[in-house]
Each structure stands twice: as structure tokens, then as C-alpha cells.
N, C-alpha and C positions, 0 to 999 in steps of 0.2 A: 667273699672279699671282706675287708675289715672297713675300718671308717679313713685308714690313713691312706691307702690308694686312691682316695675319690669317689670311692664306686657303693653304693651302698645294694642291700639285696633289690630293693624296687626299682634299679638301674632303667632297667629295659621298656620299663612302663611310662617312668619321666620322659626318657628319650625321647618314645614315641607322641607323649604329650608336648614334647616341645618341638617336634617336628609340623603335630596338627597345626599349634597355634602358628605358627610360622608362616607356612601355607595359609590360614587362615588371616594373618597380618599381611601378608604377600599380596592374598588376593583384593582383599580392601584397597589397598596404595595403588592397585591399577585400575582397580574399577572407579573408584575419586581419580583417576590420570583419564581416562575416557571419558569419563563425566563430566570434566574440565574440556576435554579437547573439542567434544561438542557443544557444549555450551558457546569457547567462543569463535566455532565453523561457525554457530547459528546466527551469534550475534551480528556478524558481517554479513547475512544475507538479508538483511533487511534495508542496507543502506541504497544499494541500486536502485535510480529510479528511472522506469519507462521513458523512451523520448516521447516528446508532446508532438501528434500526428499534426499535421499540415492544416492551415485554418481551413472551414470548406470556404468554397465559391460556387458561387448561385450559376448554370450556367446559360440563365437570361440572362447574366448582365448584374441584376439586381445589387444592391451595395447595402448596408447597414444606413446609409444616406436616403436612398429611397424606399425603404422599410419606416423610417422614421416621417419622411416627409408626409408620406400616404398615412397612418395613425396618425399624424396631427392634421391631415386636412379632412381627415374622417372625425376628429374629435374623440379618439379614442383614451383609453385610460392608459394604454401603453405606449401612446404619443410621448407625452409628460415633457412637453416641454425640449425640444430640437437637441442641442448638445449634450443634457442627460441623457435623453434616451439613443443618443449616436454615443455614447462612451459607454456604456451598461450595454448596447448589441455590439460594437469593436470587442470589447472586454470577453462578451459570452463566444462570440468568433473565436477570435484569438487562443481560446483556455482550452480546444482541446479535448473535452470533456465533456460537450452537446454543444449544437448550434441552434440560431434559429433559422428558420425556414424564409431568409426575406423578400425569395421569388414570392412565395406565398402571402406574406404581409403585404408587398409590394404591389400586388394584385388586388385586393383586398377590396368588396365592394362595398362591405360594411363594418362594422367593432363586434361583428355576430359571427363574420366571416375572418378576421383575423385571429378574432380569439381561438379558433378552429387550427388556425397554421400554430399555435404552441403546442397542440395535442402529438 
């Protein structure tokens, strides 16, 4: 073939080299299209969050009220004072995430013995 057809003798070799890179750019543009589409599946699985389980309930009876009363007439350090430490045990109830034991506090014959019900 001459030069004015287009075609020159290493035709068939270009071709096939521009066939590779082709495939070769092909495959890149899907593999970045997959790599995008998980990235943002992933990003959205992190947004749901767990429902918050049921407060417990003591089932003496027991209340975050008489947890607190029993540590301050024991003189304990976790007494601290009536409405602090009834808002910090409401709060720790409430959250879902541990509770305290206030049948346990509630019972509590000493600050040697309550400190036992956080364990």
C-alpha cells in the first residue's frame, strides 16, 4: 500500500495497538465506575443508627429515687447530693447503653456494698 490510501506497511500492528490501548482505557473507566459506585453504597451505610433499647426497670420496684436516697443516707460518694445524682442515674437509665443496678444500690448496707452493685 502507498502513503496516499492511509495505510502504511506496519498497518496491522498499529491497529492491534490501538485496539489494546482501547480495552485498556475501557477497562480503567469501569473499574473508577465501580470504585465510585462503592464507595458511595458505603458511604450511606453508616448513617442508620440502632433504636435505643427500653430503659431497664428494677423489678423491686427500685427507682433511680431510691438508689439515690439510700447512697446519701449511707453517706456515700455516689450519693453526691439528691437531684445530681437522680439526674446522672435518670440520664444513665435512660441512655440505653448500661444501666445501674438500683435494686442493688437500693439495698445497699454499706458504700462497700453499693460500690459492689456498679461492678
Amino acid at each position: 500500500m502507498n502513503e496516499h490510501d492511509g495505510f502504511d506497511e506496519g498497518g496491522d500492528e498499529d491497529l492491534a495497538l490501538g485496539i489494546r490501548d482501547g480495552i485498556r482505557v475501557g477497562g480503567v473507566v469501569i473499574l473508577l465506575a465501580l470504585v465510585f459506585a462503592i464507595v458511595v453504597a458505603l458511604a450511606g451505610c453508616g448513617t442508620v443508627k440502632p433504636p435505643h433499647p427500653e430503659p431497664v426497670v428494677d423489678p423491686t420496684g427500685a427507682t433511680c429515687a431510691s438508689a439515690c436516697a439510700r447512697l446519701e443516707e449511707l453517706g456515700c460518694s455516689g450519693g453526691g447530693g439528691g437531684a445530681r445524682c437522680l439526674a446522672a442515674c435518670e440520664n444513665v437509665q435512660a441512655s440505653g447503653v448500661f444501666s445501674y443496678d438500683v435494686g442493688c444500690l437500693s439495698r445497699a448496707a454499706d458504700c462497700a456494698a453499693a460500690d459492689a452493685c456498679y461492678r
